[in-house]
C-alpha positions in Angstrom: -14.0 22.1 -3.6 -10.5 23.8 -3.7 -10.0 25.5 -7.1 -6.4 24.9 -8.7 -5.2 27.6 -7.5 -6.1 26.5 -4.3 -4.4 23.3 -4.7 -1.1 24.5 -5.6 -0.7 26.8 -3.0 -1.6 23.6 -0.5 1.2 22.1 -2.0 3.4 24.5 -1.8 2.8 24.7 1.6 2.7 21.2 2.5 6.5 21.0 0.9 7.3 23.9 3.3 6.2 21.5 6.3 8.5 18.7 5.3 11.5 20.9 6.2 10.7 20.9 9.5 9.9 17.2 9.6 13.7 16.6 8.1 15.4 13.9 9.6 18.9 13.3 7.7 19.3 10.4 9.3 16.3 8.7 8.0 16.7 9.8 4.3 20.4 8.6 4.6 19.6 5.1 6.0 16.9 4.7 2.9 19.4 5.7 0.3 21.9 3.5 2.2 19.6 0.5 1.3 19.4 1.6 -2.3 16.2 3.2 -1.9 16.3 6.7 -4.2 13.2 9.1 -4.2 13.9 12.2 -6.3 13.6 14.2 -2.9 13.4 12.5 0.1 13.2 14.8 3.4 13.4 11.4 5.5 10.1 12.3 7.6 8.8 9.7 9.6 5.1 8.1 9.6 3.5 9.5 12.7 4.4 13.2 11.5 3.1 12.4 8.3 -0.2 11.0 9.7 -0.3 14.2 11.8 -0.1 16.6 8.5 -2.8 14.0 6.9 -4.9 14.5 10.1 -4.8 18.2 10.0 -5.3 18.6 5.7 -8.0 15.9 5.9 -9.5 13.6 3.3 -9.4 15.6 -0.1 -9.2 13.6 -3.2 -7.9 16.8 -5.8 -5.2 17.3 -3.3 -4.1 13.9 -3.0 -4.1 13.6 -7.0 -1.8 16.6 -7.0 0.4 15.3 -3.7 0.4 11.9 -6.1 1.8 13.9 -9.3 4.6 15.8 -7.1 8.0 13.0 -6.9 8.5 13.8 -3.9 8.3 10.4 -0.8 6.6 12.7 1.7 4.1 13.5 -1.2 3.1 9.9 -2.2 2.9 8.6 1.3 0.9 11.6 2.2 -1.7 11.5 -1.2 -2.0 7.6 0.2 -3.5 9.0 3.6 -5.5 12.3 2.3 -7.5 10.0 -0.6 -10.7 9.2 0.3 -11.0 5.4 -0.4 -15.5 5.7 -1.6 -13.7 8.2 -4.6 -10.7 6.9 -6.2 -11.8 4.8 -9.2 -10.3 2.2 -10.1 -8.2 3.4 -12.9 -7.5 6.0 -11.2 -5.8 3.4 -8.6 -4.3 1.4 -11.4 -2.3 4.5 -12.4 -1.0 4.9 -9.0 0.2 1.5 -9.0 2.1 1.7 -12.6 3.7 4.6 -10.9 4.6 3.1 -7.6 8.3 2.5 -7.6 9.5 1.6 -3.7 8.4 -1.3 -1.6 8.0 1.5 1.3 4.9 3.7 -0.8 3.7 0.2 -2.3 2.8 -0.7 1.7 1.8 2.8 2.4 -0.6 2.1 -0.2 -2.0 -0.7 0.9 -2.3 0.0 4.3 -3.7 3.7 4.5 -5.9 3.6 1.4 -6.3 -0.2 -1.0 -7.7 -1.8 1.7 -10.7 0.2 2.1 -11.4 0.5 -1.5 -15.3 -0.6 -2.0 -13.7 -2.7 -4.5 -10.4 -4.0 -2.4 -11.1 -8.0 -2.8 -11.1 -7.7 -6.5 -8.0 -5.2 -6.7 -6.2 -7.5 -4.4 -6.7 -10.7 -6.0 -5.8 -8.8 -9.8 -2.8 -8.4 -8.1 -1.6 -11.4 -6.3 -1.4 -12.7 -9.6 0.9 -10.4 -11.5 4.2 -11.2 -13.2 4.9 -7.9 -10.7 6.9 -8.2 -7.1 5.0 -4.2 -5.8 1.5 -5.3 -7.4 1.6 -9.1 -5.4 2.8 -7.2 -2.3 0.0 -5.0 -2.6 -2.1 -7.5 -3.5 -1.3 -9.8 -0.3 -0.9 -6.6 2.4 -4.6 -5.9 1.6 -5.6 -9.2 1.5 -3.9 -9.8 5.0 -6.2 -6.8 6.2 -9.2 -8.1 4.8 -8.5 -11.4 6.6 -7.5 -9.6 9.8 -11.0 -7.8 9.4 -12.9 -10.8 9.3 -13.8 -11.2 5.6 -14.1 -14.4 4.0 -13.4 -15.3 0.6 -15.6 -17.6 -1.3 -14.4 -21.0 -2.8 -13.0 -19.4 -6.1 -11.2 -16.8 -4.0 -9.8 -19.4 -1.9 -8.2 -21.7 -4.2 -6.8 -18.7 -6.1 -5.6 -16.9 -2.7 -3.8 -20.4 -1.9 -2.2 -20.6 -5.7 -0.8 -17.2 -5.9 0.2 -17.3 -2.1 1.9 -21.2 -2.8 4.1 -19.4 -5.9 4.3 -16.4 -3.6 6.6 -18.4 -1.3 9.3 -19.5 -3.6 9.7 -15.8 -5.0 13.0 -14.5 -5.2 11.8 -11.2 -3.8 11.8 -11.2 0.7 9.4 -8.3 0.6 6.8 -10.8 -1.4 7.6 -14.0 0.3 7.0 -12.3 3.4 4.2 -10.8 2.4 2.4 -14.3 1.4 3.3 -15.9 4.5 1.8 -13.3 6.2 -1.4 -13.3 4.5 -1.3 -17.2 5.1 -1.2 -16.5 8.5 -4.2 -14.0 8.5 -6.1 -16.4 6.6 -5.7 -19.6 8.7 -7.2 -17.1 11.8 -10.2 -17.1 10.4 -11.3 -20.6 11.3 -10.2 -24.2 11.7 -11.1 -25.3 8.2 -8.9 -22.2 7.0 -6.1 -22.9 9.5 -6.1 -25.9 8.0 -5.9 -25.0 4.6 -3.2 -22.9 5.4 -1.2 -25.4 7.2 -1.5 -27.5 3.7 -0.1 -24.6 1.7 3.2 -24.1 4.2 3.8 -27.8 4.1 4.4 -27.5 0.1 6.5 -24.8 0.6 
């Protein structure tokens, strides 16, 4: 285990590595569509997931990458936590601090849906008053389909509830979210395709 010492001085030199990552261009187009992080070096995902690969899973760096307000940071705390240690307030934290649509799907895909607890997470969320917490909520539920996992009967009538309202939400990011996890869930068999089809026809 790294002392705190240790941990700062990984920081320090992870924040290094994002100036050579820089891309202007990238950092100019999110602030363009009214996205503001309060530094944003405008690195892109596969050289993140390459600084990930080489730091590895380490869950007191990833709580100090979370603390630092930084995009690189957050994205990168998302791919560094291992998912068997993060408790669940731990992850409940992370979400009251989670501010962009971009780290709310970072999130979900490179750490909430491998949470041993995922299902329950997810379906806390699809049902929040809150646009990031329902994305969240349907992205990991959309893997979880993808992956094969069923949901029993009361999961099922509340998935198709949240994911009905999901559709007439004002918010894209949410709507398209829903529809996606609609889609995900009608793969997993005729009965659910069917279920699914139901649900759209509402809409």
């Amino acid at each position: 285990m790294m002392s705190d010492e240790d941990v700062r001085a990984k920081i320090r030199e992870v924040k290094q590595s994002f100036r050579l990552m820089m891309d202007g261009a990238v950092a100019q187009s999110m602030r363009d569509k009214g996205v503001d992080y309060h530094l944003n070096w405008g690195a892109t995902l596969p050289r993140l997931q390459q600084k990930a690969a080489e730091l590895g899973k380490d869950y007191h760096l990833a709580i100090a990458l979370w603390k630092e307000n930084v995009r690189e940071c957050k994205i990168l705390a998302t791919m560094v936590m291992p998912a068997g240690e993060i408790l669940p307030e731990v992850v409940d934290i992370w979400m009251e601090q989670t501010e962009t649509v971009e780290i709310a799907e970072q999130a979900s895909m490179n750490l909430y849906q491998y949470l041993p607890y995922a299902p329950m997470k997810a379906y806390q969320w699809i049902a929040s008053d809150k646009d990031l917490y329902q994305l969240c909520g349907f992205h990991v539920l959309s893997r979880l389909f993808m992956n094969g996992q069923e949901p029993n009967e009361r999961g099922i009538n509340e998935f198709l509830d949240q994911a009905h309202a999901a559709l007439a939400s004002k918010n894209v990011s949410v709507r398209k979210a829903a529809l996606n996890s609609l889609n995900r869930f009608g793969s997993l068999g005729l009965v659910y395709q069917r279920l699914a089809d139901s649900v759209l026809r509402l809409k």
